[in-house]
DSSP file (Angstrom, degrees, kcal/mol; ACC not computed):
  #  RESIDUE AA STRUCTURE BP1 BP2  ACC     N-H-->O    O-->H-N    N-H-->O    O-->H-N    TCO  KAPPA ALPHA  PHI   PSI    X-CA   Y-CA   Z-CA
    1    1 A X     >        0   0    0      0, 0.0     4,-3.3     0, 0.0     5,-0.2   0.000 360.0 360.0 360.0 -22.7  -17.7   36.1  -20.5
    2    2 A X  H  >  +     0   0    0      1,-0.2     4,-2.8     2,-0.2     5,-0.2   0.949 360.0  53.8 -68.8 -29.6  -16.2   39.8  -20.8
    3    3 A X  H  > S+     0   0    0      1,-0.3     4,-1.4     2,-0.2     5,-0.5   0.715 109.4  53.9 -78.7  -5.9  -17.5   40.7  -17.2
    4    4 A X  H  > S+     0   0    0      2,-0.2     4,-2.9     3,-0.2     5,-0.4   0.918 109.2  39.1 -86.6 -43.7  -15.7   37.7  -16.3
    5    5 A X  H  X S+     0   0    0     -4,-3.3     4,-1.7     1,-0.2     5,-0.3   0.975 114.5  62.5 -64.7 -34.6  -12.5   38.4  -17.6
    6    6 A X  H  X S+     0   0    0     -4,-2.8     4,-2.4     2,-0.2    -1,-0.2   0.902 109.5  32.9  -4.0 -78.9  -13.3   41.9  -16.4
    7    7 A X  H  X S+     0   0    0     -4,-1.4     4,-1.1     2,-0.2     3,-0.4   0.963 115.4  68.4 -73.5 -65.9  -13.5   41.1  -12.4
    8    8 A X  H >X S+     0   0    0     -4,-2.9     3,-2.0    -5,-0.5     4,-1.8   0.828 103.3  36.6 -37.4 -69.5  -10.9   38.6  -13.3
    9    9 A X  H 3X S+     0   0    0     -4,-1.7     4,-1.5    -5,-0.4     3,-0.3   0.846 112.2  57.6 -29.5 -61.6   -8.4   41.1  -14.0
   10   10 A X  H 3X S+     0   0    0     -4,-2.4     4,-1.1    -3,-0.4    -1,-0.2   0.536 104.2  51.3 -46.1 -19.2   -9.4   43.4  -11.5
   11   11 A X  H <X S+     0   0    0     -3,-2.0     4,-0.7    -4,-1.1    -2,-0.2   0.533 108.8  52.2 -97.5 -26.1   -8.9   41.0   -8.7
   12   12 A X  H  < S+     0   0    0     -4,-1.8     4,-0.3    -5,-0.3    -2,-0.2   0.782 108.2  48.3 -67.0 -42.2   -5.8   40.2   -9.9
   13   13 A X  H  < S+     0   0    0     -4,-1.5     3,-0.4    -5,-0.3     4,-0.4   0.852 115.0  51.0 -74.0 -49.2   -4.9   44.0   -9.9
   14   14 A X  H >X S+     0   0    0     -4,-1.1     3,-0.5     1,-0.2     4,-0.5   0.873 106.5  50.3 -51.3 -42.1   -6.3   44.1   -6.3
   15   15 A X  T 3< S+     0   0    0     -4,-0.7     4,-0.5     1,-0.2    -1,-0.2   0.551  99.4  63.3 -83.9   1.6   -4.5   41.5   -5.0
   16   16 A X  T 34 S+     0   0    0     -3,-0.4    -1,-0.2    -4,-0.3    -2,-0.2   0.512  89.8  72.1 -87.0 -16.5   -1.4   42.7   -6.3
   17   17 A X  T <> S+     0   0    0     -3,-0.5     4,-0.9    -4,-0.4     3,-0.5   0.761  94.8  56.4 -55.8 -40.6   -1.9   45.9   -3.9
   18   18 A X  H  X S+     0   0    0     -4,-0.5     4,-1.5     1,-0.3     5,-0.3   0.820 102.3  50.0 -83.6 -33.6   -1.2   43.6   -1.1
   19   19 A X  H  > S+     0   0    0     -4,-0.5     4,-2.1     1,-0.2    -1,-0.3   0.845 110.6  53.1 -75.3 -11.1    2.1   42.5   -2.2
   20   20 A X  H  > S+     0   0    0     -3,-0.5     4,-1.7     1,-0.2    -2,-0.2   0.661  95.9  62.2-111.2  12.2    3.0   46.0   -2.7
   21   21 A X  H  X S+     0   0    0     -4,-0.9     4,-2.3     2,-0.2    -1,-0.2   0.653 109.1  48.4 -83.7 -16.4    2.0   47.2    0.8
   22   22 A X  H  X S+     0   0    0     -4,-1.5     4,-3.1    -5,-0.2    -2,-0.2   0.934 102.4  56.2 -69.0 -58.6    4.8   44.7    1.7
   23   23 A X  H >< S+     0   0    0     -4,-2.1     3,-2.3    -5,-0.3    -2,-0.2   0.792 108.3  57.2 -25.3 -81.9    7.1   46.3   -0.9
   24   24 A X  H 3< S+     0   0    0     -4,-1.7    -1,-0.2     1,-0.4    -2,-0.2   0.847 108.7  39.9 -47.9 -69.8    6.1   49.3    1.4
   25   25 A X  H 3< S+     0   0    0     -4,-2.3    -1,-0.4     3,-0.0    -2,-0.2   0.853  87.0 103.2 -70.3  -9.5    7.3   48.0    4.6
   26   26 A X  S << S-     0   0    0     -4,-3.1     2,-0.2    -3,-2.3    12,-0.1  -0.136  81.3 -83.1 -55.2 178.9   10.5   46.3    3.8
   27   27 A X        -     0   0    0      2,-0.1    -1,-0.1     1,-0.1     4,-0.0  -0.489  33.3-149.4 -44.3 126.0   13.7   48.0    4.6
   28   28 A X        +     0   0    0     -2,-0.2    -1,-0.1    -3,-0.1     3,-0.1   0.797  69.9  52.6 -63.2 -29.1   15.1   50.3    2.5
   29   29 A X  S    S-     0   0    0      1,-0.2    -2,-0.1    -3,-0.0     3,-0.1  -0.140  96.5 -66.5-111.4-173.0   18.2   50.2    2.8
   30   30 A X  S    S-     0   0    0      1,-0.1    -1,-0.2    -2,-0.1    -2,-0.1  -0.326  70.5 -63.4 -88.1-169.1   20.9   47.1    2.5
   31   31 A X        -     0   0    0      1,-0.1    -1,-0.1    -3,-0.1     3,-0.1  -0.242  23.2-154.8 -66.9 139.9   21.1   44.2    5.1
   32   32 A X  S    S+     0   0    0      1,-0.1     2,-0.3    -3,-0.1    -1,-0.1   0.735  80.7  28.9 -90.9 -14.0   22.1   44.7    8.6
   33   33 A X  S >  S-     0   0    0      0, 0.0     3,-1.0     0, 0.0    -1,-0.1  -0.962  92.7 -91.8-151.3 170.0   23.5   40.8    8.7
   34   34 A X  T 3  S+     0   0    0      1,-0.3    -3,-0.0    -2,-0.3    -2,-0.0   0.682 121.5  23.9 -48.8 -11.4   24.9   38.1    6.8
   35   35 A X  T 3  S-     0   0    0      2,-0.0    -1,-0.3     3,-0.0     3,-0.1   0.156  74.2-151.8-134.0  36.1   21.0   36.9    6.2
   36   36 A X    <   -     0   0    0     -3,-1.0     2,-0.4     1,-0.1    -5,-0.0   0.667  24.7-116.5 -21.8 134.0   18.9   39.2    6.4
   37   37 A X        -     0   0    0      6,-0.0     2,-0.2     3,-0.0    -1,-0.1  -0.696  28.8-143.3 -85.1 148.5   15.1   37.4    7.7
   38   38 A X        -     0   0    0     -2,-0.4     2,-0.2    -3,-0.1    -3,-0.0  -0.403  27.5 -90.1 -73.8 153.3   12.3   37.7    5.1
   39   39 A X    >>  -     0   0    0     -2,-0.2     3,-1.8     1,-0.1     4,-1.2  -0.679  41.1-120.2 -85.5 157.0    8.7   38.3    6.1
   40   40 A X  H 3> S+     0   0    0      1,-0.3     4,-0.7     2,-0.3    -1,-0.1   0.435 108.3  65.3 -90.9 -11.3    7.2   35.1    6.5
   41   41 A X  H 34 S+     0   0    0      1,-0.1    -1,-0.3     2,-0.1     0, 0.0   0.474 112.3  42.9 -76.4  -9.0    4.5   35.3    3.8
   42   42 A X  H X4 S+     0   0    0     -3,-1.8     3,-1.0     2,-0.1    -2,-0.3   0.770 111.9  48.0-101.5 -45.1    7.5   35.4    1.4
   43   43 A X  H 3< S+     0   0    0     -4,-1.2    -3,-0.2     1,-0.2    -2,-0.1   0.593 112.2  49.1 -95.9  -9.4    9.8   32.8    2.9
   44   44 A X  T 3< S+     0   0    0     -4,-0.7     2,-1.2     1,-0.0    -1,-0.2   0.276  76.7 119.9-108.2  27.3    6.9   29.9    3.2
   45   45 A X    <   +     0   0    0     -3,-1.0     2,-0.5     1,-0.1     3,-0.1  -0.642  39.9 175.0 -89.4 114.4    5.9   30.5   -0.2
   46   46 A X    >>  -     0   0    0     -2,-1.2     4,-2.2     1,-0.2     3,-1.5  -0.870  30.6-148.8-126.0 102.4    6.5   26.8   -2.1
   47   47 A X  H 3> S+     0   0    0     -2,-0.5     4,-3.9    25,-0.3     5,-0.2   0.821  99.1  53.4 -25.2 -69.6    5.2   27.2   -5.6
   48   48 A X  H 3> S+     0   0    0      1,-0.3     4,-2.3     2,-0.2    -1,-0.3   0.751 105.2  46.8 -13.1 -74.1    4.4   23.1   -4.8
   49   49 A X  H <> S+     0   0    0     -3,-1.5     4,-0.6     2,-0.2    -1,-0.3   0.755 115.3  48.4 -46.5 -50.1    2.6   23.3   -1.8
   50   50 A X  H >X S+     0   0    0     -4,-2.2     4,-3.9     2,-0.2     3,-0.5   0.899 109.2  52.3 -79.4 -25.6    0.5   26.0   -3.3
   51   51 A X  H 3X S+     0   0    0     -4,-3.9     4,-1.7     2,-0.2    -2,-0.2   0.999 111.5  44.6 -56.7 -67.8   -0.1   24.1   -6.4
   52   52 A X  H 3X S+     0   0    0     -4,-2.3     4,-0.8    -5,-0.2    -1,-0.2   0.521 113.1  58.6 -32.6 -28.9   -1.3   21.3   -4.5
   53   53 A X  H <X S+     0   0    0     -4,-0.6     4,-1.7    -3,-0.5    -2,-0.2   0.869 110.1  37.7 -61.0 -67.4   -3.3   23.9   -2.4
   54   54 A X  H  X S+     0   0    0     -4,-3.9     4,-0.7     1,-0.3    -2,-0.2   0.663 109.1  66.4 -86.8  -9.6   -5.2   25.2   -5.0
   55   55 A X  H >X>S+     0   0    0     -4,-1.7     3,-1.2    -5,-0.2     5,-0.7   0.976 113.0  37.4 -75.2 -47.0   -5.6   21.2   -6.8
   56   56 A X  H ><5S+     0   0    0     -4,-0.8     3,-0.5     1,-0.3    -2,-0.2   0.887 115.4  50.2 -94.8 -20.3   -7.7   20.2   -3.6
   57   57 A X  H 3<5S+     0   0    0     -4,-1.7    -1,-0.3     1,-0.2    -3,-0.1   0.548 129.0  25.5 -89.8  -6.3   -9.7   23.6   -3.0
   58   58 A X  H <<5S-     0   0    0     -3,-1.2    -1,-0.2    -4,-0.7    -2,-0.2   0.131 106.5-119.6-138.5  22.5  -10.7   23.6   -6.8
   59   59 A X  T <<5 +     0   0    0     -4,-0.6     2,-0.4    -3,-0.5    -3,-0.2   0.852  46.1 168.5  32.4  82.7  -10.6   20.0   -7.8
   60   60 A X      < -     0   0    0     -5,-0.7    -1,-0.2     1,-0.2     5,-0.1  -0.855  31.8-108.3-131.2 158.8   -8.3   19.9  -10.2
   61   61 A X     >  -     0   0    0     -2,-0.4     4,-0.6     1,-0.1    -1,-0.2   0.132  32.2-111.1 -65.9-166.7   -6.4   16.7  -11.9
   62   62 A X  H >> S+     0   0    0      2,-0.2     4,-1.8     3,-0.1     3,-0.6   0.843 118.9  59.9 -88.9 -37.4   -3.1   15.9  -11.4
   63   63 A X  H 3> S+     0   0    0      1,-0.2     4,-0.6     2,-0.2    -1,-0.1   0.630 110.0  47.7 -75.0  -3.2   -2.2   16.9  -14.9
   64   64 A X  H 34 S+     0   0    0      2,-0.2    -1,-0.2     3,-0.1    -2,-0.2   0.601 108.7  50.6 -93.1 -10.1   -3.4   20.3  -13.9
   65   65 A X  H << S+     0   0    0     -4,-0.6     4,-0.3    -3,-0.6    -2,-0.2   0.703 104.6  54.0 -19.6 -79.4   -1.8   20.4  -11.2
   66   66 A X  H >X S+     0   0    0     -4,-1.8     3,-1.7     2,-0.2     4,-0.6   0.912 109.6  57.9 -41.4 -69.6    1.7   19.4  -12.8
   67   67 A X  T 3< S+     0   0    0     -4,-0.6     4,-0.3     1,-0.3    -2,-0.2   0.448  97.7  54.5 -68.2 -15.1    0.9   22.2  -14.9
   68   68 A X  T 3> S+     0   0    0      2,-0.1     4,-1.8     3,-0.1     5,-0.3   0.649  86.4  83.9 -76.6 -31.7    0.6   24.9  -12.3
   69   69 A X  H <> S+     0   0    0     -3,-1.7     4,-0.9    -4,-0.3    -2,-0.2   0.896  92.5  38.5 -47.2 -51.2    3.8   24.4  -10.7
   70   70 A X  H  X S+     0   0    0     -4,-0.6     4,-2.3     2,-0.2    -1,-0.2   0.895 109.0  60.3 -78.5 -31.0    6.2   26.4  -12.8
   71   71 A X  H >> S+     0   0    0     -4,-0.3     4,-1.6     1,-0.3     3,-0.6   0.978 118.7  33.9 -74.8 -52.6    3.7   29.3  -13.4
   72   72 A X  H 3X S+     0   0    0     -4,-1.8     4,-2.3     1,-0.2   -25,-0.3   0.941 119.8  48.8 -63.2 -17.6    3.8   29.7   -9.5
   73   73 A X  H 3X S+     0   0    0     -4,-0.9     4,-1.0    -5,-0.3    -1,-0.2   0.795 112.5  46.9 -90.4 -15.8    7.2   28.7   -9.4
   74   74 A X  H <X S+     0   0    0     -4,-2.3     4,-2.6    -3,-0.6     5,-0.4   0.933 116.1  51.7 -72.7 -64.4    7.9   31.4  -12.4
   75   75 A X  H >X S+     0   0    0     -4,-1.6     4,-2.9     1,-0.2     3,-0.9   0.769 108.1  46.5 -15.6 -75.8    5.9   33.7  -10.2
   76   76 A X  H 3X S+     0   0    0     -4,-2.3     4,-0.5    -5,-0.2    -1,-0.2   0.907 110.1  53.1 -31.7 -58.5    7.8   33.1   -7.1
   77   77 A X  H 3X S+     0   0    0     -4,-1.0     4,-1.5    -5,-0.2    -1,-0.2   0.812 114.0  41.0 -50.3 -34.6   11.0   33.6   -8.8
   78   78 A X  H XX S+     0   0    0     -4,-2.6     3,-1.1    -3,-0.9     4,-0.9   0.969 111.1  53.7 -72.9 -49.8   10.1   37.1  -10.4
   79   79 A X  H 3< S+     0   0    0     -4,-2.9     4,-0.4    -5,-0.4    -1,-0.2   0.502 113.8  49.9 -65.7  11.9    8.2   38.6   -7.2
   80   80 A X  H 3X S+     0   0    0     -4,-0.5     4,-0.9    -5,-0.2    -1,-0.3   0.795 112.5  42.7-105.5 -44.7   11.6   37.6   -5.4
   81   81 A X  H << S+     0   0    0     -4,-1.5    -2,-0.2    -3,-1.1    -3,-0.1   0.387 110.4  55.0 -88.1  11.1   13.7   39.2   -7.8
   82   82 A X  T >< S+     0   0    0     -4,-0.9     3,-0.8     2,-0.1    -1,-0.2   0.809 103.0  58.4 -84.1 -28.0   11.4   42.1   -7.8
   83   83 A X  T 34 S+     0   0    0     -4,-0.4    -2,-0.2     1,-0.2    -3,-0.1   0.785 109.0  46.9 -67.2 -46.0   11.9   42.3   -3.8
   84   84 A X  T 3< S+     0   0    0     -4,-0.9     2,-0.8     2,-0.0    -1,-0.2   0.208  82.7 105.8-119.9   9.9   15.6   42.8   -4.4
   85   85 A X    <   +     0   0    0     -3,-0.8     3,-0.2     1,-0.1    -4,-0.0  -0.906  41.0 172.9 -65.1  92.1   15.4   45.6   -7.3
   86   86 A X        +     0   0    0     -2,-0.8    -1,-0.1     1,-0.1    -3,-0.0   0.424  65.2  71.1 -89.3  -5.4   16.5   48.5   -5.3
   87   87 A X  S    S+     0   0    0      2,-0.0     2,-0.6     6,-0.0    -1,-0.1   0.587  79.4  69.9 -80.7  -6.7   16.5   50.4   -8.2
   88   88 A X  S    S-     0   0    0     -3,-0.2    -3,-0.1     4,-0.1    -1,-0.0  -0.888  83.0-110.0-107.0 131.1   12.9   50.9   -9.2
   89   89 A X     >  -     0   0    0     -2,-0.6     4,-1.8     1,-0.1    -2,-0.0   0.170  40.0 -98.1 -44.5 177.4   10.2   53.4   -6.8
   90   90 A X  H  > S+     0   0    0      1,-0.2     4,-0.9     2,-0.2   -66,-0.1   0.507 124.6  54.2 -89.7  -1.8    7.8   52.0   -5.1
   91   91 A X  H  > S+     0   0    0      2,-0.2     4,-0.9     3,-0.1    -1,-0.2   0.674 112.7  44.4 -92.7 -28.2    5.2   52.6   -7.7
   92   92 A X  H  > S+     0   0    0      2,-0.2     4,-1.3     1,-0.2     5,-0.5   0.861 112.7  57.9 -86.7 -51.2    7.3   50.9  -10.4
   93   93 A X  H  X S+     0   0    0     -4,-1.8     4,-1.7     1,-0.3    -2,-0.2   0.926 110.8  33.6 -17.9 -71.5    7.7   48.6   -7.8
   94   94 A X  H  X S+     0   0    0     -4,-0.9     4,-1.2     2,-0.2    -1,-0.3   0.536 112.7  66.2 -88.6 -10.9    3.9   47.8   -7.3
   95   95 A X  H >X S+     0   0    0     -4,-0.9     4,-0.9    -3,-0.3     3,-0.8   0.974 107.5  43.0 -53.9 -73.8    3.4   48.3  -11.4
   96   96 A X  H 3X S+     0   0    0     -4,-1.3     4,-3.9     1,-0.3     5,-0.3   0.838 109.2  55.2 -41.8 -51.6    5.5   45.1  -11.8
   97   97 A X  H 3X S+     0   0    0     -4,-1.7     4,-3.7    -5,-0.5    -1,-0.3   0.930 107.6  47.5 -72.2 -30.8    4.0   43.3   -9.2
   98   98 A X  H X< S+     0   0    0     -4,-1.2     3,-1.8    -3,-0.8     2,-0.7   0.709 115.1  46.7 -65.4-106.1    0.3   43.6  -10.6
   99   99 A X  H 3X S+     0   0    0     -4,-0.9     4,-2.2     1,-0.3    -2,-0.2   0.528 110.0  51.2 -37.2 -32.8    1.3   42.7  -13.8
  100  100 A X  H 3X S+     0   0    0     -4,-3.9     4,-2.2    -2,-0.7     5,-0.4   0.996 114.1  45.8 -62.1 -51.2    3.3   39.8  -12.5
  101  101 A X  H <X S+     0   0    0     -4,-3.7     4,-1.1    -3,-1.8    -3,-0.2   0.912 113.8  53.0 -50.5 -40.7    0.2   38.6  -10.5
  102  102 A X  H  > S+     0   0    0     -4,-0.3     4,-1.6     1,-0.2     5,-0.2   0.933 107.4  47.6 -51.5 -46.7   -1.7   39.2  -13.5
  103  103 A X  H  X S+     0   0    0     -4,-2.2     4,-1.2     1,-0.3    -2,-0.2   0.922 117.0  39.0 -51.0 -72.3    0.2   37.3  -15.6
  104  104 A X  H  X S+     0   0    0     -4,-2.2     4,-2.3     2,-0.2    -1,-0.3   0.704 116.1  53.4 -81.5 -22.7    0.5   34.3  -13.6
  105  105 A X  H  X S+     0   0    0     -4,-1.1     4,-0.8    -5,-0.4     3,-0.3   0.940 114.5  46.8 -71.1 -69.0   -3.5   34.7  -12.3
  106  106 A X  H  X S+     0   0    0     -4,-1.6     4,-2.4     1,-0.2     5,-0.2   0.744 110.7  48.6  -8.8 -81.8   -4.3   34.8  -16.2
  107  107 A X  H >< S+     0   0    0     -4,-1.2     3,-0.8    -5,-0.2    -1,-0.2   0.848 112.5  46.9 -28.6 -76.2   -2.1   31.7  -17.2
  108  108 A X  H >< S+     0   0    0     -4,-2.3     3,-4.0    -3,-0.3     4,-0.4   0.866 110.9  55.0 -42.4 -79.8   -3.6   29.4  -14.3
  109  109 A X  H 3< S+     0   0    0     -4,-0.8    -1,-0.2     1,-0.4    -2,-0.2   0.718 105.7  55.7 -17.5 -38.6   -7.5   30.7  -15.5
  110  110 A X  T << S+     0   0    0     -4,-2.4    -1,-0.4    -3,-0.8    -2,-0.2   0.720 108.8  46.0 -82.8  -8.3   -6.5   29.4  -19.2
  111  111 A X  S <  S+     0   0    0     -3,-4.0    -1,-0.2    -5,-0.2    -2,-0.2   0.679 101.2  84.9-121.0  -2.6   -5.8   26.1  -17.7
  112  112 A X  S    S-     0   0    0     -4,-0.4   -52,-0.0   -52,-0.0     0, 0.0  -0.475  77.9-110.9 -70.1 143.2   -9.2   25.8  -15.5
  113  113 A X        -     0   0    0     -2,-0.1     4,-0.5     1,-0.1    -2,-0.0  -0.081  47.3-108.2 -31.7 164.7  -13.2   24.4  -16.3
  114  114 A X  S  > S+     0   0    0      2,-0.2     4,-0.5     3,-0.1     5,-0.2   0.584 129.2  58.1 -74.0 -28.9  -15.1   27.6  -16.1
  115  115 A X  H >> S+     0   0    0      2,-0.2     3,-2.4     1,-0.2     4,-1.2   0.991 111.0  55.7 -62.8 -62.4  -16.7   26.0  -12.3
  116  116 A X  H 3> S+     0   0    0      1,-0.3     4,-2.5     2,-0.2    -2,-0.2   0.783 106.8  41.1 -17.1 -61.4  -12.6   26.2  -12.0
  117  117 A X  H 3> S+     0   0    0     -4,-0.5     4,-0.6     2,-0.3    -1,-0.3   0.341 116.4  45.4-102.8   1.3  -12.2   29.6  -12.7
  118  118 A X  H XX S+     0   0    0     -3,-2.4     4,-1.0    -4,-0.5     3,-0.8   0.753 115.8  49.6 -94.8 -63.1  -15.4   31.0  -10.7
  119  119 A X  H 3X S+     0   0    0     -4,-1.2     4,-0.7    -5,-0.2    -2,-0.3   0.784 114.1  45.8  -4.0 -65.6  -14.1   28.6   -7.8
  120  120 A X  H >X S+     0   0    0     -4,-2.5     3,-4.0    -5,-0.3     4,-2.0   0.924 114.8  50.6 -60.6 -66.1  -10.3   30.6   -8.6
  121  121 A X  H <X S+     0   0    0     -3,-0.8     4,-1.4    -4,-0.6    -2,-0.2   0.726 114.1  42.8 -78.9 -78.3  -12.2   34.1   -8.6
  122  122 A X  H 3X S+     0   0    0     -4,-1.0     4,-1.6     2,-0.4    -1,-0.4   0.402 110.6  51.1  -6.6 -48.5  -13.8   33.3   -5.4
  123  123 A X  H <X S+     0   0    0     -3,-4.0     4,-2.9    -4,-0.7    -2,-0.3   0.881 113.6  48.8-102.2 -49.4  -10.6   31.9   -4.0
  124  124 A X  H  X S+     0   0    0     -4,-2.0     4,-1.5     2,-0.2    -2,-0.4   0.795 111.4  47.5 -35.0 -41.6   -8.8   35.6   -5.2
  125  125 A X  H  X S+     0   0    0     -4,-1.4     4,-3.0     2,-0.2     5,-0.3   0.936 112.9  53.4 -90.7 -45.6  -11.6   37.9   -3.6
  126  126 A X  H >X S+     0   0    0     -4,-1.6     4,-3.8     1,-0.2     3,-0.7   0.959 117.7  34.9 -32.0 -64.7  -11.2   35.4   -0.1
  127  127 A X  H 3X>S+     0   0    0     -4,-2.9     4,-1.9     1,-0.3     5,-0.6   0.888 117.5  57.2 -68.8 -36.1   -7.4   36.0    0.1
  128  128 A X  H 3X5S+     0   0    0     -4,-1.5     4,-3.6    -5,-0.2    -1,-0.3   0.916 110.8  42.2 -35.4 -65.4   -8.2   39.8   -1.3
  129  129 A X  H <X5S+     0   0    0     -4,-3.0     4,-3.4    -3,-0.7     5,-0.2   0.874 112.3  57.2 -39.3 -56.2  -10.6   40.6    1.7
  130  130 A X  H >X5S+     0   0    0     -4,-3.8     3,-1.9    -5,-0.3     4,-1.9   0.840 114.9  36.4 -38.4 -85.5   -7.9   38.7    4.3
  131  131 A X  H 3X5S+     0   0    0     -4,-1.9     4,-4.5     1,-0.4     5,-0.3   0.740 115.3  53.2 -34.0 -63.0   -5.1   41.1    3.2
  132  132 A X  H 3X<S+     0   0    0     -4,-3.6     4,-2.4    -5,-0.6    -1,-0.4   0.953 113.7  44.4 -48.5 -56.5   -7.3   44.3    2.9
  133  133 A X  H <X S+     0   0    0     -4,-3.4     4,-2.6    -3,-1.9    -2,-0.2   0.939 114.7  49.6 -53.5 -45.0   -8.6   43.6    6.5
  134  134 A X  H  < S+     0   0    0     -4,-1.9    -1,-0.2    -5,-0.2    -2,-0.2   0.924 115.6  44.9 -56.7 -35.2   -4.6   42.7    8.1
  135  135 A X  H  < S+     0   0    0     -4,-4.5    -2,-0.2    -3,-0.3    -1,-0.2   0.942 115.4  45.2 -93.9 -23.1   -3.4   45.7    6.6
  136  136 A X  H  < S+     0   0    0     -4,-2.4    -2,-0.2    -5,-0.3    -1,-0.2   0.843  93.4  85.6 -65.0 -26.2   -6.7   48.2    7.8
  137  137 A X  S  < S-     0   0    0     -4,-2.6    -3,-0.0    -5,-0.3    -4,-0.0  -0.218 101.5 -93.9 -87.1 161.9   -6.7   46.9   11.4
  138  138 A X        -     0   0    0      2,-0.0     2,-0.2     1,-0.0    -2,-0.0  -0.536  37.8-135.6 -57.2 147.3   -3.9   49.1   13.8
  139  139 A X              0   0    0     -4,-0.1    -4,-0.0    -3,-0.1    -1,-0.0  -0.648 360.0 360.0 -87.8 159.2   -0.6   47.3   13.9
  140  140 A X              0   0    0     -2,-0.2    -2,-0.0     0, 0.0    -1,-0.0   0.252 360.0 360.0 -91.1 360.0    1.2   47.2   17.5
């Protein structure tokens, strides 16, 4: 059970790299118009949607379900207001955002079966891979 929270933890801390190679590309500097556009991995993120996502890809009840919305919707809220902290480097930057993913990955895990939580692990290493592969291949 340690090696799990182990890789768990780690996976979290990996997939928290990816949010902070975004950190990396945003603008630096302030908005060039009255709305400035978001990257799109940021602006279709609906704590809902994902909850609901992750109920049918790990078969989880409705009342776990329910109970997953505000920790992604806490999530959201921080990693948004972490995006708009111009005061912190980009390493305090990406500190915060692993620990926020951790936090939130943790929280969900506490509320999963253990088939749940290999299933979650599983569903973390997928999304891990994606990211790692989008951000090695050349950009245009």
């Amino acid at each position: 059970m340690n090696n799990l929270r182990k890789a768990t933890v780690a996976l979290g801390v990996l997939l928290s790299a990816g949010s902070a190679f975004v950190f990396a590309q945003a603008p630096a500097a302030g908005p060039s118009s009255a709305a400035p556009a978001q990257p799109r991995e940021h602006r279709d993120f609906d704590p809902a949607r994902q909850a609901a996502h992750l109920g049918d890809k790990l078969g989880l009840t409705g009342d776990q379900v329910a109970q997953i919305k505000p920790i992604l919707a806490d999530r959201s809220q921080k990693m948004q207001t972490l995006r708009t902290d111009s005061s912190l480097s980009q390493d305090d930057r990406h500190a915060k955002a692993q620990a926020i993913m951790q936090d939130s990955n943790s929280k969900i895990e506490a509320l999963l079966t253990d088939a749940q939580k290999q299933q979650f692990e599983q569903l973390l290493a997928q999304r891990h891979n994606h990211q790692h592969n989008r951000q090695a291949s050349p950009q245009a």
